[in-house]
C-alpha positions in Angstrom: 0.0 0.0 0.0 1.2 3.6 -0.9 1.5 5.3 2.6 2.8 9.0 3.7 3.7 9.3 7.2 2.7 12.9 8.9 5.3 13.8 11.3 4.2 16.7 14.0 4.3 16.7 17.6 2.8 19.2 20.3 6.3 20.6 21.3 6.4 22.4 18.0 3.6 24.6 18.9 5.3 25.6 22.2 8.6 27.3 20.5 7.5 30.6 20.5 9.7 34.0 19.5 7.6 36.7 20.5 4.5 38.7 19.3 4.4 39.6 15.3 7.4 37.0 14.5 6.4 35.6 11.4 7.9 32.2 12.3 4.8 31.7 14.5 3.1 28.0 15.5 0.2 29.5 13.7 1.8 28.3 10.8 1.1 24.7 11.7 -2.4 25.4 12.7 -2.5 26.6 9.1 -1.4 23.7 7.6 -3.1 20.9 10.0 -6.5 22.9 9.3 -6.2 22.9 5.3 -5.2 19.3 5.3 -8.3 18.5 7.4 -10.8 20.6 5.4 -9.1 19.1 2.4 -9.4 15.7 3.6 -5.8 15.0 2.7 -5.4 14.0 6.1 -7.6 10.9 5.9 -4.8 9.7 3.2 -2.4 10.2 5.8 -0.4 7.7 8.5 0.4 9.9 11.3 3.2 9.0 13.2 4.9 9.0 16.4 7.7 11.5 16.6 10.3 11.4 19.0 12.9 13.7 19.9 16.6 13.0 18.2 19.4 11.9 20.2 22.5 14.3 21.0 23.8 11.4 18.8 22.3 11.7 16.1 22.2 15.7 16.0 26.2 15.7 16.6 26.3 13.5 13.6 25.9 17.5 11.7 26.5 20.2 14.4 29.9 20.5 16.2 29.5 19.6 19.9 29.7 22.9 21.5 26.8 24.6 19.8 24.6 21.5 21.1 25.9 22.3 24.6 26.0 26.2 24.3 22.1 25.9 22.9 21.3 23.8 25.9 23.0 25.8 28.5 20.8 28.7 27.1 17.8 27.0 27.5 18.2 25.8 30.5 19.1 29.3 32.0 16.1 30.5 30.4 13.6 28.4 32.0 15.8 29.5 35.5 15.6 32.9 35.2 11.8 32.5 33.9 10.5 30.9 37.1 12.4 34.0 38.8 10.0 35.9 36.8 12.7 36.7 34.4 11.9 37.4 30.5 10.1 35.3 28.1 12.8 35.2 25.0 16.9 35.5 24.5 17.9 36.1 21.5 20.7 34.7 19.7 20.4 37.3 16.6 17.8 40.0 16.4 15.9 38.0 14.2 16.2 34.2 15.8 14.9 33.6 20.0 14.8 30.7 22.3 12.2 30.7 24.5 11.6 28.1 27.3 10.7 26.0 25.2 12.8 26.0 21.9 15.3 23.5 23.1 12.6 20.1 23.3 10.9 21.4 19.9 14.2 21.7 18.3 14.9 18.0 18.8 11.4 16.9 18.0 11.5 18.5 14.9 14.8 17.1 14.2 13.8 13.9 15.4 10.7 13.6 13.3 13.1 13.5 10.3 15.5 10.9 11.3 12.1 8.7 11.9 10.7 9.0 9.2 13.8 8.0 7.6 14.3 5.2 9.6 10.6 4.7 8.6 11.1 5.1 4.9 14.1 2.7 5.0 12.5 0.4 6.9 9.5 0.2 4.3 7.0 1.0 7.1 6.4 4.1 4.6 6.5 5.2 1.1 7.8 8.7 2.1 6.6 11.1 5.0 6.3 14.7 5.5 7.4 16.5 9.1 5.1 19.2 9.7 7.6 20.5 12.2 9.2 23.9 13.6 11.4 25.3 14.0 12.9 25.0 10.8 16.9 23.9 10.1 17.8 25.1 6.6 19.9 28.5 8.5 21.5 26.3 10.6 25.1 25.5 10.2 27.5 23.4 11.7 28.3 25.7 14.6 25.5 28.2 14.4 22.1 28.8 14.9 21.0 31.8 12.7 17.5 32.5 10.4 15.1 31.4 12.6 16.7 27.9 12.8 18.4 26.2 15.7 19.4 22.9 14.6 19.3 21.6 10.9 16.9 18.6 10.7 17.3 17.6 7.1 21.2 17.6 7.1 20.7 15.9 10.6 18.5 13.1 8.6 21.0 12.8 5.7 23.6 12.1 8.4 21.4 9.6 9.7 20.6 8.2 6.8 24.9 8.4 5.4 26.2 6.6 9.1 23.6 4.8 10.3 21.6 2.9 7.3 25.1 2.7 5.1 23.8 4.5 1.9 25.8 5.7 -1.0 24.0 8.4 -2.6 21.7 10.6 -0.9 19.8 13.9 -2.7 18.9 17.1 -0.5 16.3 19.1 -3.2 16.0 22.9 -1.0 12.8 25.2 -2.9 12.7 27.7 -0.3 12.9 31.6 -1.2 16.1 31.8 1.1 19.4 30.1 0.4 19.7 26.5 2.5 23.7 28.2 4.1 23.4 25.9 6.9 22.8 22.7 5.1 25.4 23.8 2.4 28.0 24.4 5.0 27.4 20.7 7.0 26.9 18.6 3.2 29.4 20.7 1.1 31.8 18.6 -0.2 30.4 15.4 0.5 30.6 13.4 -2.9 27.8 11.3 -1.1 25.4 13.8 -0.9 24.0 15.9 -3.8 22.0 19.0 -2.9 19.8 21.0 -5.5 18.2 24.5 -4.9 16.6 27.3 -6.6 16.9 30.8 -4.1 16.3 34.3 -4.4 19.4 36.1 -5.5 20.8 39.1 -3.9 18.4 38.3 -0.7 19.3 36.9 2.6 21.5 35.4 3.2 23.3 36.3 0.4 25.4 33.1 -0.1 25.1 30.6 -2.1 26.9 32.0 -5.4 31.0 31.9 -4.6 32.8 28.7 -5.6 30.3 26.2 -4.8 31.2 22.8 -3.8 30.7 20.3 -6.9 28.3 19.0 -5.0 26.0 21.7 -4.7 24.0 22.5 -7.6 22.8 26.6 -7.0 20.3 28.1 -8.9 20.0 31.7 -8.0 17.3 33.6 -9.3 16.0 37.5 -9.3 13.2 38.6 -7.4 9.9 38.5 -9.7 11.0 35.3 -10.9 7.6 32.9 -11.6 7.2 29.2 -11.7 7.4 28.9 -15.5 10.8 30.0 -15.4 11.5 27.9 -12.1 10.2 24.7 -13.6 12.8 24.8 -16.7 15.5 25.5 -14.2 14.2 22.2 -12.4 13.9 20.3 -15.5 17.3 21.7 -17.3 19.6 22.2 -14.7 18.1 20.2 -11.5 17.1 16.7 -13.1 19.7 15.8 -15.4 22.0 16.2 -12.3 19.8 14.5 -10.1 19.6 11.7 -12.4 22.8 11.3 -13.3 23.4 11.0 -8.7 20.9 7.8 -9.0 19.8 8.5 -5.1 18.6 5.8 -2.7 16.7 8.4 -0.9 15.6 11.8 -1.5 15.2 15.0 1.6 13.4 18.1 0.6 13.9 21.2 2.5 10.3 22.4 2.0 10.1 26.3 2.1 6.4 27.3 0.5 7.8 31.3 1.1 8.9 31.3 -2.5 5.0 31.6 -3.2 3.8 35.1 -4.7 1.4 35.8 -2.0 4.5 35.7 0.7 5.6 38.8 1.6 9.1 37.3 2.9 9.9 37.4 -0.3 9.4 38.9 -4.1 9.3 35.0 -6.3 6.0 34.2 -8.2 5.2 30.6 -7.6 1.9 29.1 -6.6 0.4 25.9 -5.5 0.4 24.4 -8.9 4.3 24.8 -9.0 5.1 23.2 -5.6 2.6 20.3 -6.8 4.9 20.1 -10.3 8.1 19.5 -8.7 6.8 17.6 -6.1 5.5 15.2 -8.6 9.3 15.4 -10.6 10.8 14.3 -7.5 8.3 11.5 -6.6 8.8 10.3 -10.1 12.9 10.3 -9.9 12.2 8.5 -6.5 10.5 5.6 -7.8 13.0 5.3 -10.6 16.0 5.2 -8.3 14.9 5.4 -4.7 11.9 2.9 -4.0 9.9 5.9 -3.8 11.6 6.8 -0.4 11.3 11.0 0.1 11.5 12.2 3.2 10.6 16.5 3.8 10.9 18.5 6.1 9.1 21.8 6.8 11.3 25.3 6.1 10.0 28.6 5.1 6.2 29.7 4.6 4.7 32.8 6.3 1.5 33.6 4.4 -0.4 31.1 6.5 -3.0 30.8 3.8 -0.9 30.4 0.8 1.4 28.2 3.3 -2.0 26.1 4.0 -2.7 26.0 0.0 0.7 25.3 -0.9 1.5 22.2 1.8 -1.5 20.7 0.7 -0.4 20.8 -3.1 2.6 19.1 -2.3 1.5 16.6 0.3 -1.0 15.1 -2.6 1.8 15.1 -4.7 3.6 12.8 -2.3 0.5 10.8 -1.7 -1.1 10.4 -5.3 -4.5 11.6 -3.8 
């Protein structure tokens, strides 16, 4: 039977950044509502998602940012039953709260299940509805919202632990994926593929790639027409030529033109299309196995519309 595991857990609702931060747990209200109106959610497994291991997120960040983000939130949730304050930042755009540190390993621990799911055949592929999101997050830093990098995490996972070869990483968010080019890059293993607004936060992405990074940068106003023959002429023939076992996405719907985050032009219908090219490269070369994780997506309505687009992608419904 063709299944699609739904990875989300209660913790991801908790990590909070303040009043008017668009990186809000409304988002997953957004998307948990359209798929149940839509009644994609009936074609759904949900799953149980744990939280990673240290282990398993050390297998991509360097030690001491694990312990330096721990030893902040545990001094947060001190200082707030002192009646200290809410939030800390660690840039003026990315906060922990109380919180942040038990969602952070949920979310990355809803990927490496579901790849451990995927590889185990208990699923065809899966979709994390998770937060926060990784893509920003490097080695040694957290920055853009995300504190540690769940895909790269799960490519890890997948790399060390099941013993595969070749691994893809396809990124579609508005924002260059920095974090996960900066754990994968160089890794002959590993072949990551990624259209991005270009100049735009965080302006990387375009000096000396790795030749395993295939970067597409593209002005602002560009629309999905244009973005599906970059997929199709400069993605696939790349991707095919890598013959991956199993395929991440770094799912970012804030490339769509109702997203204020950021000045591209697709819409639902585009996510769907390359969600569809990617199933179809799966079942040529992966058993189908796709595993995605949640990134960008701050229009909650558009975010709603577009999930839902590629979720029946992934599902055939």
């Amino acid at each position: 039977m063709y299944k699609t595991g739904f990875y989300t857990h209660a913790d991801c609702w908790r990590h909070d950044m303040g009043q008017g931060h668009p990186e809000c747990p409304q988002r997953l209200d957004a998307i948990k509502d359209r798929l149940l109106v839509s009644g994609v959610s009936m074609g759904l497994t949900e799953m149980e998602t744990p939280q990673a291991s240290l282990s398993d997120v050390e297998l991509a960040h360097d030690r001491m940012h694990v312990a330096a983000l721990r030893g902040m939130s545990d001094r947060l949730r001190e200082e707030l039953a002192a009646g200290g304050p809410e939030h800390a930042a660690i840039d003026p755009d990315t906060l922990i709260n109380a919180f942040t540190w038990d969602a952070a390993l949920r979310s990355a621990g809803a990927a490496v299940a579901a790849t451990d799911a995927v590889m185990a055949g208990e699923l065809r592929n899966a979709f994390c509805a998770v937060r926060p999101p990784g893509h920003h997050a490097s080695r040694a830093r957290a920055s853009g919202f995300c504190f540690f990098n769940n895909v790269a995490i799960a490519v890890k996972h997948a790399l060390e632990r099941h013993g595969l070869k070749r691994v893809a990483v396809v990124d579609f968010d508005v924002h260059h994926g920095n974090g996960t080019e900066d754990i994968l890059s160089g890794d002959d293993r590993v072949l990551m593929v990624s259209f991005f607004q270009h100049p735009f936060y965080p302006y990387s992405g375009t000096e000396h790639p790795a030749s395993n990074m295939v970067n597409v940068p593209v002005p602002a106003y560009t629309r999905g027409m244009e973005i599906r023959g970059m997929v199709e002429d400069i993605w696939m023939p790349r991707l095919e030529a890598h013959q991956p076992e199993l395929i991440f996405i770094s799912a970012g719907f804030d490339a769509h033109r109702e997203d204020d985050m950021g000045q591209l032009g697709l819409v639902e219908s585009d996510y769907a299309w390359i969600t569809q090219r990617l199933v179809q490269l799966a079942d040529r070369h992966a058993q189908g196995r796709i595993v995605s994780c949640l990134e960008g997506g701050y229009s909650l309505s558009a975010l709603g519309r577009s999930v839902e687009a590629h979720v029946r992608a992934l599902a055939d419904l």
